[in-house]
Gaussian input, Z-matrix of N, CA and C with variables (Angstrom, degrees):
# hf/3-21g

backbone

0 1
 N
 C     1     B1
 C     2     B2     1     A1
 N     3     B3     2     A2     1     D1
 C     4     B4     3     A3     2     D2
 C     5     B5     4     A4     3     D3
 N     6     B6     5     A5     4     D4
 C     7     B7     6     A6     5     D5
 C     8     B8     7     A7     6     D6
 N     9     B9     8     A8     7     D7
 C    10    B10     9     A9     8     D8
 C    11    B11    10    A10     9     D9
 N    12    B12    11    A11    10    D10
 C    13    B13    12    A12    11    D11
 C    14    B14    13    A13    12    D12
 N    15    B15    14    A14    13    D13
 C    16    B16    15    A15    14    D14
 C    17    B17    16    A16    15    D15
 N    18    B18    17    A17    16    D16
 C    19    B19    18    A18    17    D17
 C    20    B20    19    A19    18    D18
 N    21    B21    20    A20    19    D19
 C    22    B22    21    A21    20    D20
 C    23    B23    22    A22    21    D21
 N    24    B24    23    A23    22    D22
 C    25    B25    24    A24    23    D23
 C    26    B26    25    A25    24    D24
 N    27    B27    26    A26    25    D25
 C    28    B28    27    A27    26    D26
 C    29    B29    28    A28    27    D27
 N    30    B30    29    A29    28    D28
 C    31    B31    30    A30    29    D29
 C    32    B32    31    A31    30    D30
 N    33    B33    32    A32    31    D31
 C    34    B34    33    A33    32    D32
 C    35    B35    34    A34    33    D33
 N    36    B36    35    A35    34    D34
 C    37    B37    36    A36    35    D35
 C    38    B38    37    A37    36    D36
 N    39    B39    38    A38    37    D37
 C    40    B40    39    A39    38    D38
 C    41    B41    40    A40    39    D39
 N    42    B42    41    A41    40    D40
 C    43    B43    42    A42    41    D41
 C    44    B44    43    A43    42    D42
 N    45    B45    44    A44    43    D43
 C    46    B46    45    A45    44    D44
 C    47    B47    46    A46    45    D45
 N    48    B48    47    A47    46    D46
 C    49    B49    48    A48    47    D47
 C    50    B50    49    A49    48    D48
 N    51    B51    50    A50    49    D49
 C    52    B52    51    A51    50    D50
 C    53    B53    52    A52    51    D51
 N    54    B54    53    A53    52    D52
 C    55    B55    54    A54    53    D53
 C    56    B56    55    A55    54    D54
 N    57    B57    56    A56    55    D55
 C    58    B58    57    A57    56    D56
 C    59    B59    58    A58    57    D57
 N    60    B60    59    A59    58    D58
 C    61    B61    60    A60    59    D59
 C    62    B62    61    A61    60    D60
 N    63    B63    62    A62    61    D61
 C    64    B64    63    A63    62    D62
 C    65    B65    64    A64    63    D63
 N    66    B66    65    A65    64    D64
 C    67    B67    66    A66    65    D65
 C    68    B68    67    A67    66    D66
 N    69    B69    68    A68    67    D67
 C    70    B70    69    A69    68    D68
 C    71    B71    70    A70    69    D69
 N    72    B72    71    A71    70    D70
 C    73    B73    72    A72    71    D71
 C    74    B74    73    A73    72    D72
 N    75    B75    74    A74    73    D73
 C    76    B76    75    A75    74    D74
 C    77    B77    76    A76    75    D75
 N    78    B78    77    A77    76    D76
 C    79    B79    78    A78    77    D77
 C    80    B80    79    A79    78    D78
 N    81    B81    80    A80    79    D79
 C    82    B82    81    A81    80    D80
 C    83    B83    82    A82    81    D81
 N    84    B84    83    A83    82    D82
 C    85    B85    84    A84    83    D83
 C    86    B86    85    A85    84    D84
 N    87    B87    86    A86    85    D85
 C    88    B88    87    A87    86    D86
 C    89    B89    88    A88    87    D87
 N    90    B90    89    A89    88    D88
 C    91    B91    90    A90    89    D89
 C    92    B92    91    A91    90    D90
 N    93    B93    92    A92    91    D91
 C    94    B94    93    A93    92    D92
 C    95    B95    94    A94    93    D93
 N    96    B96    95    A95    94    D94
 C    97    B97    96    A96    95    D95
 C    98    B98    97    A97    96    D96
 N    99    B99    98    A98    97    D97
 C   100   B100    99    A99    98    D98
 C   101   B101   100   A100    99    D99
 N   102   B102   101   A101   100   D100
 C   103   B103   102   A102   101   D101
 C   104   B104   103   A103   102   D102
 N   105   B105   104   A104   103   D103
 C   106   B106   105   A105   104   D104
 C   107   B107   106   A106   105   D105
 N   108   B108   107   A107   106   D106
 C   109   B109   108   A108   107   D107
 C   110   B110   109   A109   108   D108
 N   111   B111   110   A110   109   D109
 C   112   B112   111   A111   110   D110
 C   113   B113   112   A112   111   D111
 N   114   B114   113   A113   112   D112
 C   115   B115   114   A114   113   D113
 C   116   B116   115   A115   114   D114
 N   117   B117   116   A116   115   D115
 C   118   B118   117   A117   116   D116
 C   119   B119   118   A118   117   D117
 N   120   B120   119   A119   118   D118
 C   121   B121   120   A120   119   D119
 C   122   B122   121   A121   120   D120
 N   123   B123   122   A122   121   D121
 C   124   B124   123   A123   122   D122
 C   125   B125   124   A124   123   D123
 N   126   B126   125   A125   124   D124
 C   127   B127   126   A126   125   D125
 C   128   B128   127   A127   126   D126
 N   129   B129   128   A128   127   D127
 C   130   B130   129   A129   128   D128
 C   131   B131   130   A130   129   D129
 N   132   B132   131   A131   130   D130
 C   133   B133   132   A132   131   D131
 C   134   B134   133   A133   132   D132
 N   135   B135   134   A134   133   D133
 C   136   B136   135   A135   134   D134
 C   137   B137   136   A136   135   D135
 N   138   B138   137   A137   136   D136
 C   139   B139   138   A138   137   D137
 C   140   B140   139   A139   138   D138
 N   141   B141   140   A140   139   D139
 C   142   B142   141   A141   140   D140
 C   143   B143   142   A142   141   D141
 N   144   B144   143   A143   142   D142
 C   145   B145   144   A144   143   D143
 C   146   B146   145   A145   144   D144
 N   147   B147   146   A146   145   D145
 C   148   B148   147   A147   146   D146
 C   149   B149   148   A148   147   D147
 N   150   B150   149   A149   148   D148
 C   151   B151   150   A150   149   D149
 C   152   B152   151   A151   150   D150
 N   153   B153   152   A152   151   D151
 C   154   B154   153   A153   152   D152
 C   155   B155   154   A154   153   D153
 N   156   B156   155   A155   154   D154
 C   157   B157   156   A156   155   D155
 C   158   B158   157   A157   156   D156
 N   159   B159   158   A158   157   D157
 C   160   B160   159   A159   158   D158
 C   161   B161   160   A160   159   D159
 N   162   B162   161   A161   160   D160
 C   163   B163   162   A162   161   D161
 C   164   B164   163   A163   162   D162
 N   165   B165   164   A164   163   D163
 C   166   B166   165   A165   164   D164
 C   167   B167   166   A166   165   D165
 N   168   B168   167   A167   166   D166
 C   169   B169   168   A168   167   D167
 C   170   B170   169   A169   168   D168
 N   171   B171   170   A170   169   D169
 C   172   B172   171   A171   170   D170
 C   173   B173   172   A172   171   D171
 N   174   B174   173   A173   172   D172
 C   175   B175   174   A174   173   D173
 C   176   B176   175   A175   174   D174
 N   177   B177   176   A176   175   D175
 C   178   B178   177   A177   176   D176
 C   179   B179   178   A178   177   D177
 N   180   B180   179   A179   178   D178
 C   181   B181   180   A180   179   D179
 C   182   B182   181   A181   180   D180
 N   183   B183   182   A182   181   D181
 C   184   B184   183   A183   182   D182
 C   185   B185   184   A184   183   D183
 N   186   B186   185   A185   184   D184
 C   187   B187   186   A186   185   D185
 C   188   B188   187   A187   186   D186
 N   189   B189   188   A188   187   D187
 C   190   B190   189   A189   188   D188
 C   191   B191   190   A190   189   D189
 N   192   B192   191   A191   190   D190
 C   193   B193   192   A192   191   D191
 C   194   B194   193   A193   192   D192
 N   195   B195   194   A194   193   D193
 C   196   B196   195   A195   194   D194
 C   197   B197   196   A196   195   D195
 N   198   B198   197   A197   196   D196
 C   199   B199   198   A198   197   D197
 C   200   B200   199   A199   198   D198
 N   201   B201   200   A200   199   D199
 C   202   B202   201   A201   200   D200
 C   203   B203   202   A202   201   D201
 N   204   B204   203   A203   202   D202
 C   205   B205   204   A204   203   D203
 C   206   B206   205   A205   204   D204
 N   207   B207   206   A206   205   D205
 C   208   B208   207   A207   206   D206
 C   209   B209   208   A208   207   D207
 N   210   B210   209   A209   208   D208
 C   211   B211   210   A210   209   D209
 C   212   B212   211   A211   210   D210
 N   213   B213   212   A212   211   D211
 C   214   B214   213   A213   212   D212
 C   215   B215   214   A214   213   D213
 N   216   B216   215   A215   214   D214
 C   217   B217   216   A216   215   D215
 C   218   B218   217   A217   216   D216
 N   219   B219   218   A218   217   D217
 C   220   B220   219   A219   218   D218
 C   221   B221   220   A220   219   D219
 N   222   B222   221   A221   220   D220
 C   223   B223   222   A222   221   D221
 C   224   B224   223   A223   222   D222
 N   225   B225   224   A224   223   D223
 C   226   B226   225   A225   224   D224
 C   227   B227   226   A226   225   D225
 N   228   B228   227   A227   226   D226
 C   229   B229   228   A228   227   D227
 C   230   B230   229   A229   228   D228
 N   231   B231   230   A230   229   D229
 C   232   B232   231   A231   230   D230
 C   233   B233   232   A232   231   D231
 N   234   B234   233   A233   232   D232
 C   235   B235   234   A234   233   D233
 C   236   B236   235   A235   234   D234
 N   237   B237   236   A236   235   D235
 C   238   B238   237   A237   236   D236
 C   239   B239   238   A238   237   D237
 N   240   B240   239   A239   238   D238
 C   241   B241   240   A240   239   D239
 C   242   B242   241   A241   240   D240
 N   243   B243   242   A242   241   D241
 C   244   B244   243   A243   242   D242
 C   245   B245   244   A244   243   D243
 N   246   B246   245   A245   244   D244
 C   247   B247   246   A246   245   D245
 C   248   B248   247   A247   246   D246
 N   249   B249   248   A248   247   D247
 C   250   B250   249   A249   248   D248
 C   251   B251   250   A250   249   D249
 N   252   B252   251   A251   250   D250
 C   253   B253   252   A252   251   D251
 C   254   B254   253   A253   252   D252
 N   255   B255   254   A254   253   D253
 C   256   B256   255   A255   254   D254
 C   257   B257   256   A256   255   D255
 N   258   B258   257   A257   256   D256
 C   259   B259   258   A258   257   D257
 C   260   B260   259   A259   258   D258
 N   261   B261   260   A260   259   D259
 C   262   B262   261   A261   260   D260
 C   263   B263   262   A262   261   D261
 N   264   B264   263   A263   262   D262
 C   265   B265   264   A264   263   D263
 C   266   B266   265   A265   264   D264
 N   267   B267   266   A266   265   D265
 C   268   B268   267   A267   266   D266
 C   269   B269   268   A268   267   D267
 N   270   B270   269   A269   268   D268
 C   271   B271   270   A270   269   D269
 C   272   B272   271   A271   270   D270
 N   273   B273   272   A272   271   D271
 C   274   B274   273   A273   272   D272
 C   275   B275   274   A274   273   D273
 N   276   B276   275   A275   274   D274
 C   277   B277   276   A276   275   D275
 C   278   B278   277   A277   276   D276
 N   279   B279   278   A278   277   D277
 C   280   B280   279   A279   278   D278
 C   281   B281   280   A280   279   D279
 N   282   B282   281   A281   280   D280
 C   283   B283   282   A282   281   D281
 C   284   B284   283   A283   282   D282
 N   285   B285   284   A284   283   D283
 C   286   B286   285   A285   284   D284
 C   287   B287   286   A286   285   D285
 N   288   B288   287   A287   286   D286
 C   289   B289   288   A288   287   D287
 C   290   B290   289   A289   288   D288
 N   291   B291   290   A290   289   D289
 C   292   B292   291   A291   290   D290
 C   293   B293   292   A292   291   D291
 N   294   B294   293   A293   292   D292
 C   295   B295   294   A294   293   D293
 C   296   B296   295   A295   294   D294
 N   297   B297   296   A296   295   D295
 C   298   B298   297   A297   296   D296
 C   299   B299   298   A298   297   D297
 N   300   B300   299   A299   298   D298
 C   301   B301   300   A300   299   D299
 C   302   B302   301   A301   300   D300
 N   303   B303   302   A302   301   D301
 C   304   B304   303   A303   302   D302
 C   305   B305   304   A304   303   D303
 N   306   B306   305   A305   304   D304
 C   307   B307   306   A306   305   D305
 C   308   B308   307   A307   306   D306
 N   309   B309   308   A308   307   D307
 C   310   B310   309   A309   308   D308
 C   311   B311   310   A310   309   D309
 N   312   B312   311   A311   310   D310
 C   313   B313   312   A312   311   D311
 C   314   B314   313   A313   312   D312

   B1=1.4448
   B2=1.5302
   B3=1.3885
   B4=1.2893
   B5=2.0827
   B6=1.6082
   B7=1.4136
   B8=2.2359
   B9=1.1811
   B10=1.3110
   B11=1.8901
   B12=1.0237
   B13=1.6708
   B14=1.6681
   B15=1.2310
   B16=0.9743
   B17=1.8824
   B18=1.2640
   B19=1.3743
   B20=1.3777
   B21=1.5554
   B22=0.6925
   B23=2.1835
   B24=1.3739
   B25=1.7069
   B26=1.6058
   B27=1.6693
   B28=1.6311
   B29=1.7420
   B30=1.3169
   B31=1.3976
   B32=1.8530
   B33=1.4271
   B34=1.1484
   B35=2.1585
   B36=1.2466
   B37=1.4709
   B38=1.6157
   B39=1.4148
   B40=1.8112
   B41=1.8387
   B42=0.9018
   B43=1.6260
   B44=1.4984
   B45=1.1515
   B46=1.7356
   B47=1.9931
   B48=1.3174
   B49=1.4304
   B50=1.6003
   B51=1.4843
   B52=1.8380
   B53=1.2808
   B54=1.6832
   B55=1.7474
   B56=1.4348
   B57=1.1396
   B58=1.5309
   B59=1.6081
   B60=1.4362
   B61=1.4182
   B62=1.5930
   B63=0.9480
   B64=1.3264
   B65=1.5035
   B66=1.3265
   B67=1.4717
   B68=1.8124
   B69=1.3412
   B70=1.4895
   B71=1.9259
   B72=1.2543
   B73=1.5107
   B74=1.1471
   B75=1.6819
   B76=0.8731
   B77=1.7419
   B78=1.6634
   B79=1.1946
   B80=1.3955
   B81=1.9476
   B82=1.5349
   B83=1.3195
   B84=1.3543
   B85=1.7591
   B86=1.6965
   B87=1.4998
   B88=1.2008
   B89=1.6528
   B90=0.8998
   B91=1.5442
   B92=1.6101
   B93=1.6547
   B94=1.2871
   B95=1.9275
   B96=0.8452
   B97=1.7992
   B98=1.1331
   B99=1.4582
   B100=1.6815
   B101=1.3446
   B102=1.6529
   B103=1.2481
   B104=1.9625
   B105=1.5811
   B106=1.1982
   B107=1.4433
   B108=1.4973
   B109=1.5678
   B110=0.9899
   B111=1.3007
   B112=1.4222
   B113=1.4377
   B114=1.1835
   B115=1.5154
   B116=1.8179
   B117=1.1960
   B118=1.7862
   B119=1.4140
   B120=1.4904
   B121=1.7628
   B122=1.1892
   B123=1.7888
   B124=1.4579
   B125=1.5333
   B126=1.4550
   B127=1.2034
   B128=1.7753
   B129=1.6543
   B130=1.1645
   B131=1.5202
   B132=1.3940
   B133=2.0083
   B134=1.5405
   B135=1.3442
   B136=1.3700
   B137=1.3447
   B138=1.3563
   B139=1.1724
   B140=1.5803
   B141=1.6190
   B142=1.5992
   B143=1.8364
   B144=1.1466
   B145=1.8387
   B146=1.8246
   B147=1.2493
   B148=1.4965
   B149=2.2041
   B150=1.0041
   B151=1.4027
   B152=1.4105
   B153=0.8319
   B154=1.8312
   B155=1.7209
   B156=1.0514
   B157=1.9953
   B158=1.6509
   B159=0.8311
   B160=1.7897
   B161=0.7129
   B162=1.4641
   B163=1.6186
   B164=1.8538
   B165=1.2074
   B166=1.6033
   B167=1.9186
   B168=1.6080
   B169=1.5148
   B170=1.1940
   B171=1.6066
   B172=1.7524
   B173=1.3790
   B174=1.9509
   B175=1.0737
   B176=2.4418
   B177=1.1561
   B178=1.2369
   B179=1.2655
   B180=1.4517
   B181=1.8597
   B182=1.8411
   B183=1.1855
   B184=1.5147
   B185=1.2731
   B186=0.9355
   B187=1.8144
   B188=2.0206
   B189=1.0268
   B190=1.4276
   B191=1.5927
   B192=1.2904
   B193=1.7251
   B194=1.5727
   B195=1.2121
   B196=1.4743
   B197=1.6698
   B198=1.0855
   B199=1.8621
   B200=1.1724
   B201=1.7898
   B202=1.4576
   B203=1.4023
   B204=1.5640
   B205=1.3110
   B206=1.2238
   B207=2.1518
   B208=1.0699
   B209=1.2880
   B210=1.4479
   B211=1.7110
   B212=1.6322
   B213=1.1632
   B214=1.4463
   B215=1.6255
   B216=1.9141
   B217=1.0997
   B218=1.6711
   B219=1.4833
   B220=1.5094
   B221=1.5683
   B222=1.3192
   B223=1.1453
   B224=1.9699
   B225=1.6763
   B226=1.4318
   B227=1.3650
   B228=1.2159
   B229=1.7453
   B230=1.3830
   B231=1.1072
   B232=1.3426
   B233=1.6506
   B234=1.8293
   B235=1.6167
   B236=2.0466
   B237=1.4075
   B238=1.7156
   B239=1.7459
   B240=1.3658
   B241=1.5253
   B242=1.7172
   B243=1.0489
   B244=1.6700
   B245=1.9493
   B246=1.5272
   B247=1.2723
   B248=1.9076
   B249=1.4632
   B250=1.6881
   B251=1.4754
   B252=1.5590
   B253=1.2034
   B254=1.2591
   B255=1.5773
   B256=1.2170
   B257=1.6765
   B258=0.9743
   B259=2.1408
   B260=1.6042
   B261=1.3348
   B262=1.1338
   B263=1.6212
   B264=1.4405
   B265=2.0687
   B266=1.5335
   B267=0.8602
   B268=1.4817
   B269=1.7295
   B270=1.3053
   B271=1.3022
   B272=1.2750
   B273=1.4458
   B274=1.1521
   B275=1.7469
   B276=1.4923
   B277=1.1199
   B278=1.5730
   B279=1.3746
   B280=1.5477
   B281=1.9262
   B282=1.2340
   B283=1.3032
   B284=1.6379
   B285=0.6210
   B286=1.4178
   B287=1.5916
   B288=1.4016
   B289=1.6567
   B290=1.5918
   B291=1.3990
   B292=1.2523
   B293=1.6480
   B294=1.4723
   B295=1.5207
   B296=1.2521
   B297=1.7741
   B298=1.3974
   B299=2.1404
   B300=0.7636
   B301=2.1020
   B302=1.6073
   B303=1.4072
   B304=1.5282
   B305=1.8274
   B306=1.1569
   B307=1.1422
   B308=1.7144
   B309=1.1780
   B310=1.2774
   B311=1.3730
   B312=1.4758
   B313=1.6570
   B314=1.3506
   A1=108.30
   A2=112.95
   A3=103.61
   A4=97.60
   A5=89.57
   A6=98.16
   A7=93.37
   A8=116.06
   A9=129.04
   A10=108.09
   A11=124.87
   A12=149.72
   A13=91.36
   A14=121.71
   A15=144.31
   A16=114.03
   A17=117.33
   A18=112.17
   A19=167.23
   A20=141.51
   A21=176.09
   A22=91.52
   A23=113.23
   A24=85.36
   A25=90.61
   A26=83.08
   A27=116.31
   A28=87.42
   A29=121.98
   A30=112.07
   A31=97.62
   A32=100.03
   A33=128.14
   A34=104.69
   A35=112.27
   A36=111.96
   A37=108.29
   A38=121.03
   A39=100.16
   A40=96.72
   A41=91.21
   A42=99.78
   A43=126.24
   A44=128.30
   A45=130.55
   A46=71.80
   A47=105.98
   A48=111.19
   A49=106.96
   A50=100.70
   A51=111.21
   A52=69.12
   A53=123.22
   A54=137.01
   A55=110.62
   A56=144.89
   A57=156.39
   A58=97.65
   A59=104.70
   A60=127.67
   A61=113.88
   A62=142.44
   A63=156.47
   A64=129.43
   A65=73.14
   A66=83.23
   A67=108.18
   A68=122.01
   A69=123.33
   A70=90.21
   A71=113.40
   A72=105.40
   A73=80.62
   A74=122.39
   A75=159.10
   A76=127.30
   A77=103.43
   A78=93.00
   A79=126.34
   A80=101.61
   A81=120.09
   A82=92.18
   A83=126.90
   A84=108.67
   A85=96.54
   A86=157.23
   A87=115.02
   A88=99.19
   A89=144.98
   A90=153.27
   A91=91.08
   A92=80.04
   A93=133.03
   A94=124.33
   A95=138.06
   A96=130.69
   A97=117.42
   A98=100.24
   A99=129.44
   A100=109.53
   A101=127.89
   A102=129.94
   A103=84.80
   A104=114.31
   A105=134.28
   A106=98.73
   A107=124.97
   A108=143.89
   A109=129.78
   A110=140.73
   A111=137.88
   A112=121.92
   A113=132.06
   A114=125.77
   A115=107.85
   A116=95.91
   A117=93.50
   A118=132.75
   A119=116.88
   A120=96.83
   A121=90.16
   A122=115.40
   A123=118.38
   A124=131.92
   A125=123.60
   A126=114.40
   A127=89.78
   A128=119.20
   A129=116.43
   A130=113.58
   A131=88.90
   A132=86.48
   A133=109.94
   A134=107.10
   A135=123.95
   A136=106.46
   A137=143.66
   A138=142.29
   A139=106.02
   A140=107.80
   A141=112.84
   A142=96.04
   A143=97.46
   A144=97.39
   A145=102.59
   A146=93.17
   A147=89.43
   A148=83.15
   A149=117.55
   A150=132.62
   A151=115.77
   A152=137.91
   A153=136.04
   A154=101.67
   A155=120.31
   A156=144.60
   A157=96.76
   A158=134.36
   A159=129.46
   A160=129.98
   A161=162.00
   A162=136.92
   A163=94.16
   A164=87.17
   A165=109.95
   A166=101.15
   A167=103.33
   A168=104.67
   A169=146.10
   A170=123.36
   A171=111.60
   A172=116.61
   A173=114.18
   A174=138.32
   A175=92.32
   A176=136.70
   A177=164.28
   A178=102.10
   A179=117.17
   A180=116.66
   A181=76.50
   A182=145.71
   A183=134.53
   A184=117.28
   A185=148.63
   A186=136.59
   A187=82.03
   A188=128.79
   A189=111.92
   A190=103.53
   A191=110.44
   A192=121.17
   A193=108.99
   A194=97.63
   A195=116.76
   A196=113.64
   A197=125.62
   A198=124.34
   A199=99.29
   A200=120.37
   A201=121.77
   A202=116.53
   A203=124.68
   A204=135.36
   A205=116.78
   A206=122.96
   A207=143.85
   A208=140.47
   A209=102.97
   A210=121.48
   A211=94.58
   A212=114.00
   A213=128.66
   A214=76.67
   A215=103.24
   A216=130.70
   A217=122.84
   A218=127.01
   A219=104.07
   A220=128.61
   A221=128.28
   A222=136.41
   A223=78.76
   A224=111.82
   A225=82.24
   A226=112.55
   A227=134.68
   A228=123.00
   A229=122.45
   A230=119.11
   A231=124.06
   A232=112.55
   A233=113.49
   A234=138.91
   A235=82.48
   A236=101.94
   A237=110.28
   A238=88.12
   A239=95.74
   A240=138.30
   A241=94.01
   A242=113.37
   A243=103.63
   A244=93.52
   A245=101.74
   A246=119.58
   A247=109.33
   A248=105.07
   A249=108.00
   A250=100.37
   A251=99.66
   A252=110.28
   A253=104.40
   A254=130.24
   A255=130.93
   A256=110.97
   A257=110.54
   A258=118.33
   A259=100.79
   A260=84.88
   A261=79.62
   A262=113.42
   A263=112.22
   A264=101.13
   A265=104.80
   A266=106.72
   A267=123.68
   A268=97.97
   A269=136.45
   A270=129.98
   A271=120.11
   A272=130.24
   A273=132.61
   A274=122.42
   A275=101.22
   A276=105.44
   A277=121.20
   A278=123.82
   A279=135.39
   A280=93.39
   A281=114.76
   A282=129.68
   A283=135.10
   A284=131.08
   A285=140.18
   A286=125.81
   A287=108.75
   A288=127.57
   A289=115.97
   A290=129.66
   A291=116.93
   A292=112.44
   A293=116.62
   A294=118.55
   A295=105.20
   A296=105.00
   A297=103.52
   A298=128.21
   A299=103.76
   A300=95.65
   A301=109.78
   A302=90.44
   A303=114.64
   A304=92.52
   A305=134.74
   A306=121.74
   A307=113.19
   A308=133.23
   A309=157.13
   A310=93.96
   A311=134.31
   A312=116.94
   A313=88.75
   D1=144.96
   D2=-167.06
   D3=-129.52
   D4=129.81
   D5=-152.15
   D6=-100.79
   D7=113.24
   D8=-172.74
   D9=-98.66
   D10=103.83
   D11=-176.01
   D12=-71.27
   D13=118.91
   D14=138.18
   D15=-14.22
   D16=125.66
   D17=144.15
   D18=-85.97
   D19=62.33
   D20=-167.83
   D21=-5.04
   D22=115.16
   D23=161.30
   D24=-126.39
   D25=171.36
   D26=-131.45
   D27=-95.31
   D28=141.46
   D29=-171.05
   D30=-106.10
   D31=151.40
   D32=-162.62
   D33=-67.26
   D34=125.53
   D35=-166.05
   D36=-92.93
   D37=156.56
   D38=-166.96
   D39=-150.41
   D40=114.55
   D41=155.12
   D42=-88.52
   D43=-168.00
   D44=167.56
   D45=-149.20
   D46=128.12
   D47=150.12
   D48=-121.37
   D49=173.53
   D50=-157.80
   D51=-137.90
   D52=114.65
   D53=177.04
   D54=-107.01
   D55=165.96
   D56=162.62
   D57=-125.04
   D58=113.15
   D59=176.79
   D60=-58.06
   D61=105.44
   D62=171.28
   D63=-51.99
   D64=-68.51
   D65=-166.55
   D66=172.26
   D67=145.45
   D68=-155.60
   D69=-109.73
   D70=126.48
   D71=-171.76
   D72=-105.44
   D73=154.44
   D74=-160.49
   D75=-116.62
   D76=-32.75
   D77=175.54
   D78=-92.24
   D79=-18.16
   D80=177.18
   D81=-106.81
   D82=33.89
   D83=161.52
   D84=50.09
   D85=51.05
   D86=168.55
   D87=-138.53
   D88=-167.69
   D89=-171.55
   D90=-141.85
   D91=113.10
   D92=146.70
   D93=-35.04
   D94=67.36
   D95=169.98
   D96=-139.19
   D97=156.53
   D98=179.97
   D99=-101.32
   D100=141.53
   D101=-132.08
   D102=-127.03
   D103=102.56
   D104=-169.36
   D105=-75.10
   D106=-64.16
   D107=-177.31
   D108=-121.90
   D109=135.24
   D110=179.48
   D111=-128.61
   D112=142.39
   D113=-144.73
   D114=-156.39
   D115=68.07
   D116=-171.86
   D117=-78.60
   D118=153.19
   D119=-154.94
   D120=-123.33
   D121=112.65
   D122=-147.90
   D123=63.16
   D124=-133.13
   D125=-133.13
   D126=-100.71
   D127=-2.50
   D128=-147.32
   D129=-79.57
   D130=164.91
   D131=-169.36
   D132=-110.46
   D133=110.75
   D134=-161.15
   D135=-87.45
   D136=150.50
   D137=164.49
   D138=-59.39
   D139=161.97
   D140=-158.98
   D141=-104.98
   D142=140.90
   D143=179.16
   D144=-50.52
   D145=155.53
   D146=162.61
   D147=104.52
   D148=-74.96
   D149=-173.70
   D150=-20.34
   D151=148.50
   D152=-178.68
   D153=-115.97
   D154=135.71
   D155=-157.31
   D156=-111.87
   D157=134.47
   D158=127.12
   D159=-99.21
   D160=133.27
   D161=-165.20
   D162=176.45
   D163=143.47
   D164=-178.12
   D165=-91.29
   D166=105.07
   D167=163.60
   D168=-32.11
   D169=78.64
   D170=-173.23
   D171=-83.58
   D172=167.94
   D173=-168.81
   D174=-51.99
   D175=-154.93
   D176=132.54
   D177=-47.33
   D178=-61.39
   D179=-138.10
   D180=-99.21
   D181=12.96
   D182=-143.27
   D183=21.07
   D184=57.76
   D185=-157.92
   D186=-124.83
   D187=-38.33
   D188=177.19
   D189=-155.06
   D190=167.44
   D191=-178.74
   D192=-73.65
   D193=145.48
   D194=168.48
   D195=-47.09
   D196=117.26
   D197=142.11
   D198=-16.61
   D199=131.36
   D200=154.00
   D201=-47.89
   D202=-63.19
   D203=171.04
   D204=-14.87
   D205=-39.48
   D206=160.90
   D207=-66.63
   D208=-1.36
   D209=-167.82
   D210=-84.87
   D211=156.40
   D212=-174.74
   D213=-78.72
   D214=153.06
   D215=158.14
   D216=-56.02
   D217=133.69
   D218=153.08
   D219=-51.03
   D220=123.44
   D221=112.52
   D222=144.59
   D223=28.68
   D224=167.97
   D225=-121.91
   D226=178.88
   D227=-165.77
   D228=-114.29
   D229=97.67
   D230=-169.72
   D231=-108.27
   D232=152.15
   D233=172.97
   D234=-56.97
   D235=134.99
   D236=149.94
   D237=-136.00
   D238=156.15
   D239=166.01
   D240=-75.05
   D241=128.52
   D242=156.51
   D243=-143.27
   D244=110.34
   D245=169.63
   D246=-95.55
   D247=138.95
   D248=170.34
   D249=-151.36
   D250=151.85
   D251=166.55
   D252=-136.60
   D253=155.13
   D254=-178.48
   D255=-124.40
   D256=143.10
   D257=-169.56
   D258=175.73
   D259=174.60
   D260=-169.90
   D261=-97.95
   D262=150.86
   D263=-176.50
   D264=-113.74
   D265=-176.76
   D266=-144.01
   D267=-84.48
   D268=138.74
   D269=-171.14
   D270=41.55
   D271=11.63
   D272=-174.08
   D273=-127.78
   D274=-8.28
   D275=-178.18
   D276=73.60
   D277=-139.07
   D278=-178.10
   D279=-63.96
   D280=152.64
   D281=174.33
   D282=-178.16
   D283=128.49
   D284=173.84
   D285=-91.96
   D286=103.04
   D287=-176.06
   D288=-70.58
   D289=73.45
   D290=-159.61
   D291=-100.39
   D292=150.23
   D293=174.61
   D294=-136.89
   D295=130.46
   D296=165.43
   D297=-110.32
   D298=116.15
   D299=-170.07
   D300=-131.06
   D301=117.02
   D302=-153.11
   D303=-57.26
   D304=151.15
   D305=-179.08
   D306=-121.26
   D307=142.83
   D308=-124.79
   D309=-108.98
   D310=110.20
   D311=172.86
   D312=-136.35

């Protein structure tokens, strides 16, 4: 008899960071910021103030990226979401699934 173990999935990790807008790069599409505050909910491992981000702006629900038109301005300071999960991906071995979505206050 052949006895099959259940798979365990891996729950999603969450910061609130407080960013200073940089600057909008242009050739990788991504926004530019420096990481003012960090605020982790539980065990998660947040980037350290001081640190510099690149990251392409997603919707709330993450399902697609922000409109440029929608990207925070350079040099003003906005709440981001930074969600990760870590497992392993497909041909790639060890990895980290990251999302960032600027949040609305």
């Amino acid at each position: 008899m052949l006895m099959v173990s259940s798979a365990m999935a891996g729950s999603w990790e969450i910061c609130d960071l407080k960013v200073q807008v940089r600057d909008k790069q242009t050739q990788r599409a991504q926004l530019q910021t420096r990481v003012i505050e960090a605020k982790a909910q539980g065990q998660a491992e947040c980037p350290q103030p001081g640190s510099a981000l690149s990251f392409r702006p997603e919707t709330a629900d993450y399902q697609s990226e922000l409109p440029r038109r929608q990207w925070p301005k350079p040099g003003r300071t906005v709440t981001v979401r930074y969600r990760y999960l870590d497992g392993i991906c497909k041909n790639r071995g060890p990895c980290r699934i990251e999302h960032f979505s600027p949040l609305q206050r």
